[in-house]
Structures are given as structure tokens and as C-alpha cells.
C-alpha positions in Angstrom: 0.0 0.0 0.0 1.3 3.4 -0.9 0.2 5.6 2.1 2.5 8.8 1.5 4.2 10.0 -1.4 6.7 12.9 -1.2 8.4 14.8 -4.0 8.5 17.7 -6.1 5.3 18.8 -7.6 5.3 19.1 -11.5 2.4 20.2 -12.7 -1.1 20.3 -10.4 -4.6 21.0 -11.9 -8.0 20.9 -9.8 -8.3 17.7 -9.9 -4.9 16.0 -10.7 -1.6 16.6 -9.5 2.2 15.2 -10.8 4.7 14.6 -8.0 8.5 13.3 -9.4 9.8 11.0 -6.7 13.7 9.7 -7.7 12.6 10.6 -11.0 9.3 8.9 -11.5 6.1 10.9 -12.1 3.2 9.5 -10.1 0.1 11.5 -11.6 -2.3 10.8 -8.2 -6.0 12.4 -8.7 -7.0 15.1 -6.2 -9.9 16.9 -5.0 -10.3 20.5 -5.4 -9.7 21.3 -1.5 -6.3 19.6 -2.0 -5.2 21.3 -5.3 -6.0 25.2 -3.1 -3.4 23.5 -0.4 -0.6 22.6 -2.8 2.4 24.5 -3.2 3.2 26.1 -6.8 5.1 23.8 -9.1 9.1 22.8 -8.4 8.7 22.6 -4.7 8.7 19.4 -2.5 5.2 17.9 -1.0 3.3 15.4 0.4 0.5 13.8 -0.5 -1.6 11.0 1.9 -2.7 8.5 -0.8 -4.7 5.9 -1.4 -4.4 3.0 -4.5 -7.2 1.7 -6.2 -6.3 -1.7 -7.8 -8.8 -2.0 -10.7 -8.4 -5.2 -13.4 -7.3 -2.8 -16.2 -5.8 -0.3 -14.3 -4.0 0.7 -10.9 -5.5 4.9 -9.4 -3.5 7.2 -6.9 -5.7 9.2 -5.1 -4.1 11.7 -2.9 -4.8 14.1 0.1 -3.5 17.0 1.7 -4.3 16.2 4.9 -5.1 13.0 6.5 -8.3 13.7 7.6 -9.9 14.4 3.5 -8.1 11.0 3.3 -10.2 9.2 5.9 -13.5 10.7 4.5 -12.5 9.6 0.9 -11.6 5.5 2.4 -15.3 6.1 4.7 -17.3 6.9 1.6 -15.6 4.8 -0.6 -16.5 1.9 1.8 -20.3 2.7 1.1 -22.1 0.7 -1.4 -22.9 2.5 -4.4 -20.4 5.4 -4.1 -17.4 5.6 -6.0 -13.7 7.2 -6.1 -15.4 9.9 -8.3 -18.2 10.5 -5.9 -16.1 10.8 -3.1 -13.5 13.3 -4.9 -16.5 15.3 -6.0 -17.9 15.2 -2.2 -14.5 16.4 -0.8 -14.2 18.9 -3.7 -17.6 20.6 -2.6 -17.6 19.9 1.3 -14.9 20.2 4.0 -14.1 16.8 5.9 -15.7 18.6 8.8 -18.5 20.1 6.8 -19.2 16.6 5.5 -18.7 14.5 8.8 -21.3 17.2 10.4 -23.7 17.0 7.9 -23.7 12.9 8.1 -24.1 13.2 12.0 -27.2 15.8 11.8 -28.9 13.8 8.7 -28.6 16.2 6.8 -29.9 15.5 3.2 -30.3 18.6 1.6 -26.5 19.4 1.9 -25.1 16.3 0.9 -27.8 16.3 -2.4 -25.7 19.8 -3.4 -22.6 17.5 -4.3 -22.8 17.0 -8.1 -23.4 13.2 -8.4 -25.1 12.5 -4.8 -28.7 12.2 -5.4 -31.3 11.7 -2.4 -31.0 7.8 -2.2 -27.3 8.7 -2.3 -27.5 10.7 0.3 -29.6 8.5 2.4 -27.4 5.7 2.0 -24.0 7.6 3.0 -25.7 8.9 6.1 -27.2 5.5 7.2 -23.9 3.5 6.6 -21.6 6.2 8.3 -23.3 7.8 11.0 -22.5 5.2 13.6 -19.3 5.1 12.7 -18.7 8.9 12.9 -20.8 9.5 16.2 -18.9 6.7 18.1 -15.4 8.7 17.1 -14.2 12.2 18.4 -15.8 14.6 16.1 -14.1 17.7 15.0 -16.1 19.9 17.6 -14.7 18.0 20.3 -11.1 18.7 19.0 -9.5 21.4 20.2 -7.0 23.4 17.7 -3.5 22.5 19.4 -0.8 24.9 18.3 2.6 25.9 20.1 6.0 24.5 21.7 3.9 23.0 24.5 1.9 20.0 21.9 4.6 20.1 19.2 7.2 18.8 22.5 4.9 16.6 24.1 4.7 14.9 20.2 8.4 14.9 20.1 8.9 13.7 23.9 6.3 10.7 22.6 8.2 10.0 19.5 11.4 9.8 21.3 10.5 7.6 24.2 9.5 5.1 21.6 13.2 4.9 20.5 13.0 7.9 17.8 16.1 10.0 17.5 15.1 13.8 18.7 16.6 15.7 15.5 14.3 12.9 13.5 11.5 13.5 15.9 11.3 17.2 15.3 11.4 17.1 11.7 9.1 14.5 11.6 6.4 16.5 13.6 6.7 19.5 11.7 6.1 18.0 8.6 2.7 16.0 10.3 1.7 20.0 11.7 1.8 21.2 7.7 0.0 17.7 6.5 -2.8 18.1 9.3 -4.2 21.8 8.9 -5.3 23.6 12.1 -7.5 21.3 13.6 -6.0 18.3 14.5 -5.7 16.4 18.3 -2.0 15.3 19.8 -2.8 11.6 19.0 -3.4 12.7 15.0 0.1 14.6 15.3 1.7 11.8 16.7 0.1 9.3 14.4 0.9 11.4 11.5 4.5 11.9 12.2 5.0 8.2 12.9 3.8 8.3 9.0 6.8 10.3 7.7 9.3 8.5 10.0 8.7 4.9 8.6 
């Protein structure tokens, strides 16, 4: 499984983006809210990905943070809804925006995605709902900036046998690929990402 890619970005369109890693191109579709995140061409990202093994063919999706990436793999798991459908959703909604509008039922925003018709839209909220309201939902995170978190996610890295320097540069990169709202465990889950 390709979970992160990192390289220099190419060329990036709304919905497609070209990232040269040792010198090969991986052309990795994107939703729009990624493509508004990526830096201008020539400079070095990273993308949270996710491969879709078809019989004719082998798809990159990727994310800016890892949080559009979870929404994409939670919608993609519903019957009925594809990588397109997904993309499109993520393109129109934010990951918070979307997760909300699952958890209050709410139909009539989900319907304004181009592709998600009411059944859709029914379908996505009855498969996923359980699954968000059992997790920690974006109002219950609180947006953790500062020495204080970025430390305690360093101190964590390093008491599982990280090397500090590593450690640092590893949780900076996981603060840029998060956004601002993010909880310590996502940081420290996020860095482990870019250390392995």
C-alpha cells in the first residue's frame, strides 16, 4: 500500500496533480480542496494517498491532509459510491462540513454535491453515521498549536526509541499535512507516517 508519497510537484490541476519522486512521475488524482493547499510547481510535497487496484488499471488518489483521506476511504466503503463521488464530495464539502452533515442527517446538503442524489444521500448517512458518532468529532477537538503540543509529540516520538533531531522534523512536517484542527494523538500518528 502506498500511504504517502513525497516529491517535487510538476504540474497540479484541480483535480490531478504530478509529484517526481527519484525521478518517477506518479500522476495521483485530487480533489479540489487539496489542489488550493498545494504549493506552486518545483517545490517538494506530500500527498496522503490511497491506491485503487482495478483489473485494467492501478489509481492514486491523494490528500493534503489525512483527515480528507479518511472521509474519501469512509465513503468509498459505502455501497454504491465511488472514487469519483467521493472526490466530487471532498471537492464541494470540507471533511468537517461533511462529517457534520452525516451526523445531523442532513440530506439537503449532501444532495448539493454534483453526483449524490437523495438515495445517495440516504445511504451515505445511514452507513456512516454510527461510525462517525462513536469517534471524536471535530467539535470536540481542540485546535492545538505551540511548543507546548509540538514537545509533548516529540517527547512521545522519542520515548519510543525515535532519534530527537528525527523526531522534530518528523512532527513538523505531520503539523503542515494536518491543517489547524488536529488532536496530539493525529500529530503523533501522523508523524509516525513520515518517520517509517
Amino acid at each position: 500500500m502506498i500511504d504517502t508519497i513525497s516529491g517535487k510537484l510538476i504540474k497540479k490541476l484541480p483535480t490531478y496533480a504530478l509529484i517526481d519522486v527519484g525521478g518517477v512521475g506518479y500522476g495521483i488524482h485530487i480533489p479540489i480542496s487539496t489542489y488550493h493547499q498545494l504549493s506552486e510547481p518545483n517545490e517538494t510535497v506530500t500527498l496522503f494517498t490511497h491506491l485503487v487496484v482495478r483489473e485494467d488499471s492501478l489509481l492514486l488518489y491523494g490528500f493534503f491532509t489525512a483527515d480528507e483521506k479518511r472521509i474519501f476511504l469512509a465513503l468509498i466503503s459505502v455501497s454504491g459510491i465511488g472514487a469519483r463521488t467521493a472526490l466530487a464530495v471532498l471537492s464541494t464539502l470540507s471533511a468537517e462540513e461533511f462529517e457534520q452533515s452525516v451526523i445531523r442527517d442532513d440530506v439537503k446538503r449532501l444532495t448539493g454535491v454534483a453526483g449524490v442524489g437523495k438515495k445517495s444521500a440516504q445511504r451515505i448517512i445511514l452507513e456512516l453515521k454510527e461510525k462517525f458518532s462513536t469517534q471524536t468529532t471535530f467539535s470536540e477537538i481542540v485546535p492545538l498549536h505551540g511548543e507546548e503540543v509540538k514537545e509533548d509529540a516529540i517527547m512521545a516520538l522519542v520515548s519510543l526509541g525515535y532519534k530527537r533531531t528525527a523526531a522534530q522534523v518528523a512532527v513538523q512536517k505531520a503539523e503542515g499535512a494536518l491543517g489547524s484542527i488536529y488532536g496530539i494523538e493525529d500529530l503523533i500518528k501522523t508523524a509516525l507516517r513520515f518517520l517509517s
